[in-house]
NUVEX-851707 format. One record per residue (C-alpha): residue in three letters; chain; y, x, z. Coordinates in steps of 0.02 Angstrom, whole numbers. Example, Ala and Ser with C-alpha at 12.3 -4.5 7.8 and 13.67 -1.06 7.14 Angstrom:
ATOM     r   c        v        u        w
ATOM   Ala   A     -225      615      390
ATOM   Ser   A      -53      684      357
! end
This chain:
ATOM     r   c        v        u        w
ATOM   Unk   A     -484     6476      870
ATOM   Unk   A     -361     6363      780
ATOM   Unk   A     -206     6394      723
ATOM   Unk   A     -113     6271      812
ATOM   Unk   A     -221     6338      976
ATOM   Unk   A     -147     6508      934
ATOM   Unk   A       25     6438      889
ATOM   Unk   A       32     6332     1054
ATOM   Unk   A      -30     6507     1158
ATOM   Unk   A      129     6576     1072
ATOM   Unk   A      248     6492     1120
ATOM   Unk   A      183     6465     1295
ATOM   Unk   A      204     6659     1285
ATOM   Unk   A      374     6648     1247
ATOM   Unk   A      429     6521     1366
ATOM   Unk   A      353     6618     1501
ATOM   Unk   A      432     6785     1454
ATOM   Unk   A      604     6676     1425
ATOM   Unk   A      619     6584     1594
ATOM   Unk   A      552     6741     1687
ATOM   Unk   A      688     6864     1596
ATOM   Unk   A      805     6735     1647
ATOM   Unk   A      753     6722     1823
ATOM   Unk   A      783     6928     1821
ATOM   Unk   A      951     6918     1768
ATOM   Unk   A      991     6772     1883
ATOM   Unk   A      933     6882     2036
ATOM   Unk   A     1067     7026     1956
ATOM   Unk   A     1188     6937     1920
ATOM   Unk   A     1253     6841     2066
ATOM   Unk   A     1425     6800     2080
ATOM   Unk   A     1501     6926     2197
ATOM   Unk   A     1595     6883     2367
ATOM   Unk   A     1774     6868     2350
ATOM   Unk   A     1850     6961     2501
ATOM   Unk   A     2049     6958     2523
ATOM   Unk   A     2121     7102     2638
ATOM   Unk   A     2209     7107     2780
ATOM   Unk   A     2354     7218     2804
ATOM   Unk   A     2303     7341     2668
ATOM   Unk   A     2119     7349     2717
ATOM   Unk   A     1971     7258     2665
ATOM   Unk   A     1851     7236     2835
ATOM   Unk   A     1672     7189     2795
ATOM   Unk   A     1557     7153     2945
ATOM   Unk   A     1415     7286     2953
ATOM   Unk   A     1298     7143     3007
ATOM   Unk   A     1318     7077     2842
ATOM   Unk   A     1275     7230     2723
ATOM   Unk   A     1147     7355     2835
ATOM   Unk   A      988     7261     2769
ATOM   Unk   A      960     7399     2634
ATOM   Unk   A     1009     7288     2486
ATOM   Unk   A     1169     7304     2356
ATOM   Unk   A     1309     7176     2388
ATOM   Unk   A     1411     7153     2262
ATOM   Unk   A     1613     7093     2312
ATOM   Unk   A     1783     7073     2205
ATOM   Unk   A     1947     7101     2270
ATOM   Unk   A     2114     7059     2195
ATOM   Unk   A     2191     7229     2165
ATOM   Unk   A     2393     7229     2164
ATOM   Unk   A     2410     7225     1991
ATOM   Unk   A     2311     7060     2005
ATOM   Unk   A     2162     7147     1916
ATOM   Unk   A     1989     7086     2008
ATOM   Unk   A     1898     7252     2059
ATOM   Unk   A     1712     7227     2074
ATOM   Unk   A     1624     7340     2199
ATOM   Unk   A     1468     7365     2288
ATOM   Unk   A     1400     7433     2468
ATOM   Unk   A     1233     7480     2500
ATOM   Unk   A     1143     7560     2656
ATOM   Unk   A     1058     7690     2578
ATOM   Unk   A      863     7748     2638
ATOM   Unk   A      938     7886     2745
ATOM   Unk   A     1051     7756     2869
ATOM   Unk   A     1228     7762     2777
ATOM   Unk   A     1318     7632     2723
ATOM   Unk   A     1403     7686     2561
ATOM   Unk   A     1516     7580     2440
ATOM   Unk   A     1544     7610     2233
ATOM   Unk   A     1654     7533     2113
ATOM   Unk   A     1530     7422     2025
ATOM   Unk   A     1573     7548     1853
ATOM   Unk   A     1563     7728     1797
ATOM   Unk   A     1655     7855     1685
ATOM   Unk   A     1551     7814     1563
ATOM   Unk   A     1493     7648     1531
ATOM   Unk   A     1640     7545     1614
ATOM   Unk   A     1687     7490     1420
ATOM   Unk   A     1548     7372     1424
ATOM   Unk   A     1610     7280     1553
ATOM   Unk   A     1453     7301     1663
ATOM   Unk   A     1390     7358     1803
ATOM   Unk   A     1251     7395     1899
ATOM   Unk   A     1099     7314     1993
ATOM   Unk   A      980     7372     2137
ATOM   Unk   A      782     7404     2084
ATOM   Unk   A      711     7469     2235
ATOM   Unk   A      790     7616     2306
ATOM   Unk   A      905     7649     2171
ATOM   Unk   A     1054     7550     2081
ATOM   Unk   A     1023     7552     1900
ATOM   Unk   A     1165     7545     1770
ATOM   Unk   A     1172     7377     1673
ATOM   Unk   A     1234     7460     1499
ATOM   Unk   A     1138     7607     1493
ATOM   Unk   A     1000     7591     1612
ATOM   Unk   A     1018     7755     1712
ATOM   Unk   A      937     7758     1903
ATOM   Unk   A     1043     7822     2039
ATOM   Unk   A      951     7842     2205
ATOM   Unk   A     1042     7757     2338
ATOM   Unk   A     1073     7915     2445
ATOM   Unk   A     1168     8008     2305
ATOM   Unk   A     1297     7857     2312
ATOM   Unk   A     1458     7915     2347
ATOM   Unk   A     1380     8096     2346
ATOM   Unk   A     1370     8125     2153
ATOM   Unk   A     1527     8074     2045
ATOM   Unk   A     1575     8067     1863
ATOM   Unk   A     1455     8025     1724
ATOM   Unk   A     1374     7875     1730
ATOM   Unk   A     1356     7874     1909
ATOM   Unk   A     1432     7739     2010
ATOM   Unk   A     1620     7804     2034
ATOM   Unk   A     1615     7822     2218
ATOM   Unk   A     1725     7720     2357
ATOM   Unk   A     1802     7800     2488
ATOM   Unk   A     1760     7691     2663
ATOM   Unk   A     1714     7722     2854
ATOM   Unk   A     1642     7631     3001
ATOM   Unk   A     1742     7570     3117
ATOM   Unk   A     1687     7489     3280
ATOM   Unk   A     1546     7355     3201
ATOM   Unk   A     1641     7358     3022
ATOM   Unk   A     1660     7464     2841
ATOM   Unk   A     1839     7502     2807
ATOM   Unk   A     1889     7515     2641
ATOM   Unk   A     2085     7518     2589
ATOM   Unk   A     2179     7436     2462
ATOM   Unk   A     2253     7606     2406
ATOM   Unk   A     2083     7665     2350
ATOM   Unk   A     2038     7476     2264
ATOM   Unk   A     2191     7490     2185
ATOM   Unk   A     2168     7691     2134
ATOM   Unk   A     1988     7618     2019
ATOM   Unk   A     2085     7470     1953
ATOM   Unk   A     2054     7553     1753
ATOM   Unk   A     1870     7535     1767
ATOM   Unk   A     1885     7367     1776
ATOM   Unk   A     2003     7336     1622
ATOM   Unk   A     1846     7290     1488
ATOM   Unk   A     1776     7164     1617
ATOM   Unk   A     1772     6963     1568
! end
């Protein structure tokens, strides 16, 4: 083969392995949905989150910090909700993304199967979210946004 053959397979390589990385990251790295509560409560349409994928939101927090969270209806029915950090890696300013089943930490690359959301805490778990169902809704209050506010310090 020629070198130029071999050179031109190269950086066909690359390209490939360059736009499909990106593509990746694109998929994780959505801009999340701005909600904005209502009377100290954020209200987020079931409808909207029970398909058994992560959606990511931000809310303003009082301090005017945006807090970056996630729900996710785990394999076993329930809908459960994380700030979108951890004990651990929230320095880096990242947070996590849904492979299958589990969310995986951005920083550090830890799994965390979707049923142990909100079940496991501390570490480099997703720092859990307190929430409930109401009517056709999740329920999440602004005290408990405003309680995870620090994670969120290191983000850009």
């Amino acid at each position: 083969m020629k070198k130029t053959t071999i050179i031109a397979q190269a950086i066909l390589l690359i390209m490939l392995f360059a736009a499909a990385n990106s593509f990746a990251f694109s998929l994780w790295s959505s801009e999340p949905e701005t909600l904005s509560p209502g009377k100290g409560v954020l209200s987020i349409p079931l409808k909207d989150i029970n398909d058994g994928e992560a959606h990511h939101f931000k809310v303003k927090a009082d301090d005017g910090t945006m807090v970056t969270f996630f729900t996710l209806k785990s394999r076993d029915g329930i809908i459960r909700a994380a700030i979108d950090s951890c004990d651990v890696c929230y320095k880096s300013g990242k947070g996590y993304f849904q492979r299958g089943d589990f969310m995986v930490c951005e920083n550090c690359g830890q799994q965390f199967a979707s049923n142990k959301i909100n079940v496991i805490k501390g570490g480099c778990n997703p720092a859990p979210l307190r929430r409930r169902v109401m009517n056709d809704k999740l329920v999440i209050n602004m005290t408990d946004i405003n309680a995870n506010v620090w994670y969120m310090r290191h983000r850009q």
